[in-house]
C-alpha positions in Angstrom: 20.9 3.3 3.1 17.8 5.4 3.3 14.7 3.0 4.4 10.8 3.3 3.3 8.1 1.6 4.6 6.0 1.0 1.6 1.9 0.0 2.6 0.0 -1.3 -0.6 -2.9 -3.0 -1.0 -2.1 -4.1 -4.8 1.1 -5.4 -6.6 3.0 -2.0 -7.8 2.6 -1.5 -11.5 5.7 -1.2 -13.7 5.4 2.5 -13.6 5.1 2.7 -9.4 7.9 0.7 -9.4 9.9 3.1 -11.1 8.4 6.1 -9.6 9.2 4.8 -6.0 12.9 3.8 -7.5 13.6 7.1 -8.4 12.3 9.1 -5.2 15.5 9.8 -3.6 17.7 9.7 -6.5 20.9 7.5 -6.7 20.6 7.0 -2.7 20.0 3.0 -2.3 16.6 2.3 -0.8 15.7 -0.5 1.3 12.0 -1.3 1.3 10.1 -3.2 3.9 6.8 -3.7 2.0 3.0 -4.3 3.8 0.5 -5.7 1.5 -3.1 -5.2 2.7 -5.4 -7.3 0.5 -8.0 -4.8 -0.5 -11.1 -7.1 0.6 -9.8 -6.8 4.0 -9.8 -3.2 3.8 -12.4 0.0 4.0 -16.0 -1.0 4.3 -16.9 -2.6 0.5 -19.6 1.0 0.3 -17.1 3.1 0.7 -14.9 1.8 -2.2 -17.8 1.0 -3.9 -18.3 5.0 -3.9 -14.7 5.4 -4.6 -14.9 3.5 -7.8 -17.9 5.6 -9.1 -16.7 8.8 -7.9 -13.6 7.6 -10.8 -16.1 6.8 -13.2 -15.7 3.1 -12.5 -18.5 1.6 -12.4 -18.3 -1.9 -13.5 -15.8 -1.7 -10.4 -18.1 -0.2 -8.1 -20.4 -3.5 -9.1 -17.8 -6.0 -8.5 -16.8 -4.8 -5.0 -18.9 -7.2 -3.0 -17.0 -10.1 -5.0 -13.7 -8.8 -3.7 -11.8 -11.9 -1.6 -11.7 -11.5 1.9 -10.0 -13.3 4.8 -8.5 -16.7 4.3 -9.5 -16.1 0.5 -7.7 -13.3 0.2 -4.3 -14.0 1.6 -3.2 -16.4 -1.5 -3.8 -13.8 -4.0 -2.1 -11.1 -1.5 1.1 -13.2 -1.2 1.2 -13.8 -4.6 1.1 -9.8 -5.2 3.7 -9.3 -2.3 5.9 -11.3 -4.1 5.9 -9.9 -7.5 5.9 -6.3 -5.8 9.3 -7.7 -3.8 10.9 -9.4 -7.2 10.1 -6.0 -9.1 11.7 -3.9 -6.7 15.1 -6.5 -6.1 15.0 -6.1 -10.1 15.6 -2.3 -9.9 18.3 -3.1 -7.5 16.6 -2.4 -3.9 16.8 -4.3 -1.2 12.9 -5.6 0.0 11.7 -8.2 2.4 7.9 -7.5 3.2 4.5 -9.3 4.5 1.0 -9.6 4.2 -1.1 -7.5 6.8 -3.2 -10.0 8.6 -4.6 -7.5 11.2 -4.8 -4.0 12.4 -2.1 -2.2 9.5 -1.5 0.8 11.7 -0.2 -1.4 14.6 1.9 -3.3 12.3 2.8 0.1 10.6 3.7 1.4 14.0 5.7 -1.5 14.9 8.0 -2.2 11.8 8.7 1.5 11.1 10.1 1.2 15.0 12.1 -2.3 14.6 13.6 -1.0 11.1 14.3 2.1 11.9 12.5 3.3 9.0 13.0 7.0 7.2 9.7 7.5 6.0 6.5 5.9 5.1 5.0 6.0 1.7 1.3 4.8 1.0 0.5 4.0 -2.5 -2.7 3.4 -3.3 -5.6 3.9 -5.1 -7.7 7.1 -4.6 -10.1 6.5 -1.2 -12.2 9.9 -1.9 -14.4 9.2 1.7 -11.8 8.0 3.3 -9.8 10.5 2.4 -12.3 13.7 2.9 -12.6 12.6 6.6 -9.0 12.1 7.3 -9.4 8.0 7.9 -7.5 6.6 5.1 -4.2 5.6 6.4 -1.7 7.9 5.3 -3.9 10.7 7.6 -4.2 8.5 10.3 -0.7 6.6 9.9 1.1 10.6 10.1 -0.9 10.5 13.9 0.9 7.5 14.7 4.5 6.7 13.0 7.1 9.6 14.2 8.6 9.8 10.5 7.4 11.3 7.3 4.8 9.9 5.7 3.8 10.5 1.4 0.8 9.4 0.0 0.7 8.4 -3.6 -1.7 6.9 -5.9 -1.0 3.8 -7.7 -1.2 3.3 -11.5 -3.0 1.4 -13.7 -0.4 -1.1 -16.3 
């Protein structure tokens, strides 16, 4: 069984759900999952910029209102779970957890204890991020040992 260390920061869509199913064909996946509520993430600027740079604005205006901390793990559970149920549903195997602190460390860490195949981050677009090499798939390829695909979520 071929496993993938999936790092989200919102509950997969219908469509990433089937996308990541049908990566590596008919080979069964396990998933370990690491849900990073998005108010704990990047500085709320730089996604603030991200969501303009997408032609988001309303977005871009309701990033300081994004959950953080305490607030935000409810609401990240809740999406862990419906990520984990969706995934059992297309017959995977998925256990996961919400990322309380430093996600590269626990990145690190789990893809070590499960011996994991690859890493796949799927998220939305981080153009900043991204342009200086600090979003995490650049900086989780410096640290994991194993492949590592970034992807960008869907919209529902």
């Amino acid at each position: 069984m071929f496993t993938s260390v999936l790092m989200i920061e919102k509950p997969l869509s219908s469509v990433d759900v089937e996308f990541v199913s049908t990566l590596h064909g008919d080979e069964g996946v396990s998933f370990v999952v690491l849900m990073q509520p998005r108010g704990d993430q990047a500085d709320v600027l730089l996604r603030a910029i991200d969501d303009v740079a997408l032609g988001q604005v309303e977005e871009a205006v309701r990033e300081a209102d994004e959950p953080r901390g305490e607030e935000a793990k409810p609401l990240a559970q809740r999406g862990l779970e419906k990520t984990l149920e969706a995934l059992r549903a297309h017959g995977h195997q998925a256990v996961g957890q919400v990322v309380e602190e430093h996600p590269l460390d626990l990145l690190k860490s789990v893809v070590s204890e499960t011996g994991a195949d690859e890493v796949i981050v799927l998220t939305a677009p981080h153009y900043v991020e991204e342009f200086f090499h600090r979003d995490w798939a650049s900086r989780a390829r410096h640290k994991v040992g194993v492949p590592v695909l970034k992807l960008f979520s869907h919209n529902e």
